[in-house]
C-alpha positions as CSV (number, residue, x, y, z in Angstrom):
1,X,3.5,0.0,31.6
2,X,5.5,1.0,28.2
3,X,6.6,-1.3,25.8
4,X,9.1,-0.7,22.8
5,X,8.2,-2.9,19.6
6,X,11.3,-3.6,17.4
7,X,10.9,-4.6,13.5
8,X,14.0,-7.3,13.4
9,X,15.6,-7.1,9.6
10,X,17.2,-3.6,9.2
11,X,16.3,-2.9,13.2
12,X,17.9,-5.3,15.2
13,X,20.6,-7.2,12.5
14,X,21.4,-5.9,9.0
15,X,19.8,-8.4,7.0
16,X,18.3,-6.5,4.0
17,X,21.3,-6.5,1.7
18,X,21.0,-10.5,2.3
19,X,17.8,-10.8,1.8
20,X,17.9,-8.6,-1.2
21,X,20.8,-10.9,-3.0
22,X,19.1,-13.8,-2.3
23,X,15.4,-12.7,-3.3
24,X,17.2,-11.6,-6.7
25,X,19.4,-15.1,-7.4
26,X,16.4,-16.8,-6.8
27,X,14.0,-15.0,-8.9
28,X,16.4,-14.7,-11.7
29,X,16.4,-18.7,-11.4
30,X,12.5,-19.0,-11.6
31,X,12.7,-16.9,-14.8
32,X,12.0,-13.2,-13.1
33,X,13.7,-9.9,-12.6
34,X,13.2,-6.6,-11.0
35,X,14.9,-3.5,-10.7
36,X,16.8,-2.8,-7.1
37,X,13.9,-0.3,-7.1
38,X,10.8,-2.3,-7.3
39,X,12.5,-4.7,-4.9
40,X,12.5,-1.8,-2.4
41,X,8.6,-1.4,-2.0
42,X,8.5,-5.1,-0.5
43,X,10.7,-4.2,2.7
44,X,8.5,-4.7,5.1
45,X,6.2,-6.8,3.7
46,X,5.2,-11.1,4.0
47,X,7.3,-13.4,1.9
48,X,3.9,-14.6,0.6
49,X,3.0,-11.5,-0.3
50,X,5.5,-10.8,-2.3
51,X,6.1,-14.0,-4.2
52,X,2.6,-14.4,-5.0
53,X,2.8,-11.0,-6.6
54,X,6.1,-12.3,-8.3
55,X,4.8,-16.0,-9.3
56,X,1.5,-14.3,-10.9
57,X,3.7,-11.8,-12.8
58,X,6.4,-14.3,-14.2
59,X,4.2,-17.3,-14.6
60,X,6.2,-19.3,-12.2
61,X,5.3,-23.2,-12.0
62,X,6.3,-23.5,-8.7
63,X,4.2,-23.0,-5.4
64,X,4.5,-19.6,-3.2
65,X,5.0,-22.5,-0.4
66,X,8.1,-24.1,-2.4
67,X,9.6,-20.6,-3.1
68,X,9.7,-19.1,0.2
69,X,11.0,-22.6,1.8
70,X,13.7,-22.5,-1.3
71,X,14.5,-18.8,-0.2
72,X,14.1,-19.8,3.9
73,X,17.1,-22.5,3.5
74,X,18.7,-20.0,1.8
75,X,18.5,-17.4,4.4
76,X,19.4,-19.6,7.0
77,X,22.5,-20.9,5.6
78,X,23.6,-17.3,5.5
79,X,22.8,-16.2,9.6
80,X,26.8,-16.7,10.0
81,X,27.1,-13.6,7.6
82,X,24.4,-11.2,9.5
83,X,25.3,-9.1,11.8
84,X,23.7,-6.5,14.9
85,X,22.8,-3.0,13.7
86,X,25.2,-0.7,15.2
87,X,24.5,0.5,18.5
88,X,21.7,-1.9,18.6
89,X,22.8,-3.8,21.8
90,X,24.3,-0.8,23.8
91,X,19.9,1.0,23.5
92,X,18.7,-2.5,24.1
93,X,20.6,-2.9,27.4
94,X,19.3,0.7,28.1
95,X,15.5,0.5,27.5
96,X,15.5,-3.3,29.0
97,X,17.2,-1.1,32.2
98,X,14.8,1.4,32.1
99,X,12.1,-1.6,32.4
100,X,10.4,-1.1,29.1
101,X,8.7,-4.3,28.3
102,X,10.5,-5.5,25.1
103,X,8.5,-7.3,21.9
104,X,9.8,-8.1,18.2
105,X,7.1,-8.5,15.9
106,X,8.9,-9.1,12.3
107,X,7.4,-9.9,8.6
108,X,10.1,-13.0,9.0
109,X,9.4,-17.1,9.1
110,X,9.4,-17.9,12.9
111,X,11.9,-20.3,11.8
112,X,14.4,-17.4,11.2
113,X,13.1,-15.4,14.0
114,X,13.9,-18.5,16.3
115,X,17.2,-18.7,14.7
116,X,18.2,-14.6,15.0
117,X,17.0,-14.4,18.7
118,X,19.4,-17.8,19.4
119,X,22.4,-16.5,17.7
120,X,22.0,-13.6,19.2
121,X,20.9,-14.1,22.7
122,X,17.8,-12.1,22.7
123,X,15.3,-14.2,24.1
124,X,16.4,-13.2,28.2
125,X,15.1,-9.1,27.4
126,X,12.3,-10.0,24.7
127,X,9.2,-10.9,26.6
128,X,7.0,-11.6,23.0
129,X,8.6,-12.3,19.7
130,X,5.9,-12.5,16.6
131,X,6.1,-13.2,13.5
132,X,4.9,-13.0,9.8
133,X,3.5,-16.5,9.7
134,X,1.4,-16.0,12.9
135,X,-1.3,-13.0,11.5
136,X,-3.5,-13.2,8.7
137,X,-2.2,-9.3,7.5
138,X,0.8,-8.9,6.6
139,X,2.1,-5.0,7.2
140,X,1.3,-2.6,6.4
141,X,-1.7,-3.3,8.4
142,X,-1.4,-3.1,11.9
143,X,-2.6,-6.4,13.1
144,X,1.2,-7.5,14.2
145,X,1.9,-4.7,16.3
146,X,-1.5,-4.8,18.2
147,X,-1.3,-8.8,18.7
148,X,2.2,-7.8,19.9
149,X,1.2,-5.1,22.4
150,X,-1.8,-7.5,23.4
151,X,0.2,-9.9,24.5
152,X,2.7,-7.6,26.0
153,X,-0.1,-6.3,27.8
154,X,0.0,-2.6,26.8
155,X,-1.8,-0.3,25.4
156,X,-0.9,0.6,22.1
157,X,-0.8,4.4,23.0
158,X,2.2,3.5,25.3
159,X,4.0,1.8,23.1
160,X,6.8,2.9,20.3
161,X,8.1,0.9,17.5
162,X,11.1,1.1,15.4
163,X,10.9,0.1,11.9
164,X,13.3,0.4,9.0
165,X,10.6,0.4,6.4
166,X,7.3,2.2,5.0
167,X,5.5,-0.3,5.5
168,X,6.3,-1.2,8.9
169,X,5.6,2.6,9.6
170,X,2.3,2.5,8.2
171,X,1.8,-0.8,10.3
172,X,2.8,1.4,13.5
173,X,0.8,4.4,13.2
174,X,-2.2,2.4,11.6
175,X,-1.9,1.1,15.1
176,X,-1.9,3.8,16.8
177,X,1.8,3.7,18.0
178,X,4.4,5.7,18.6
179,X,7.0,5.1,15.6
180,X,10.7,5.5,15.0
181,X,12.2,5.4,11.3
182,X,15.5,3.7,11.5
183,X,16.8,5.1,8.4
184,X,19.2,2.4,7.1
185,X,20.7,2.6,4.0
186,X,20.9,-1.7,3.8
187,X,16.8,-1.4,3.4
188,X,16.8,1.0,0.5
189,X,15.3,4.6,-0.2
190,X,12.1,3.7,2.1
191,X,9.7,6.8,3.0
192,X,10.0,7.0,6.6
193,X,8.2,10.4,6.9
194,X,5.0,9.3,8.7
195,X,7.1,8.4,11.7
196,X,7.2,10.4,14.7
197,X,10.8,10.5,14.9
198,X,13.9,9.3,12.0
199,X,16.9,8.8,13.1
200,X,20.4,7.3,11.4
201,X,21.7,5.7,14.4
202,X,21.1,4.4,17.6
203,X,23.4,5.8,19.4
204,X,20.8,9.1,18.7
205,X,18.2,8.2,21.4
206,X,18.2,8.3,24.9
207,X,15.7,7.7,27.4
208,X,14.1,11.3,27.4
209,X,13.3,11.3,23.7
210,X,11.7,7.9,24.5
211,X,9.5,9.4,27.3
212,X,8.5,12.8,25.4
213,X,7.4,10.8,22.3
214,X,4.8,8.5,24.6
215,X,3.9,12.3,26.0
């Protein structure tokens, strides 16, 4: 069996940009700001992690919990705005064809998760979908993508995932997976060079790339 592991935000929907106007409203409420760089090196990364890091910084009274349900609702009252990454669907319905076993495993809220896969249809050609709040490590460590390919059933060696971000990258190959940059320009200047293979588009992979990189 193979199995293709998709990161959601910035691989399946463009969500960064959101996420990034929201993150910076909110913080600039709570009496914190950050430069569009800075912001960049949490792609990728828990919602916990990064508000802890941001509540310890700016002295914020309120809890981690309260922010990230404050910027949840937020999020979620935006969905109607977010749309698929191009050419997204068109390699889905190819690789789902193909009978790759198909797994999202996203830093996101299951809440959200629960909400992208519905909007979108997803749940018939996703067999697993995990998320943020159901590991103890956040990426980039690894622990995600193996629960993921655990419960998919495959080994990680015959599995690739596609990640928009460093960290997710560093997740991937920490696991001992296959990886594929999706460099999108919505997630920021992120370092995709430890991946296998970068592309800018989906329409640049077909089914033979796929094979050669699981070798």
């Amino acid at each position: 069996m193979k199995a293709i592991i998709f990161d959601m935000d910035g691989v399946i929907i463009n969500s960064e940009p959101i996420h990034f106007e929201l993150e910076r409203e909110l913080l600039e409420e709570l009496g914190g700001k950050i430069t569009p760089e800075e912001h960049n090196t949490f792609v990728g990364t828990t919602d916990y992690h990064m508000w802890d890091t941001f509540k310890k910084r700016f002295n914020i009274e309120l809890s981690i919990e309260e922010i990230i349900q404050m910027k949840r609702e937020r999020f979620n009252e935006n969905i109607h705005r977010i749309n698929l990454v191009d050419n997204f669907w068109d390699f889905l319905m190819k690789v789902y064809k193909a009978d790759y076993l198909l797994g999202l495993a996203s830093s996101n809220n299951k809440e959200t998760v629960n909400l992208i896969i519905e909007r979108f249809n997803l749940d018939k050609y996703l067999k697993v979908a995990m998320s943020g709040e159901e590991v103890k490590k956040g990426k980039p460590d690894p622990e995600i993508f193996l629960t993921t390919a655990n419960k998919l059933n495959v080994p990680p060696s015959k599995c690739i995932v596609i990640e928009d971000a460093a960290n997710g990258v560093l997740a991937a190959k920490s696991a001992g997976m296959k990886c594929i940059g999706l460099q999108n320009p919505g997630s920021g200047n992120q370092d995709l060079s430890k991946a296998d293979l970068v592309i800018n588009n989906f329409n640049e992979l077909d089914l033979d790339s796929l094979e050669k990189l699981l070798g």
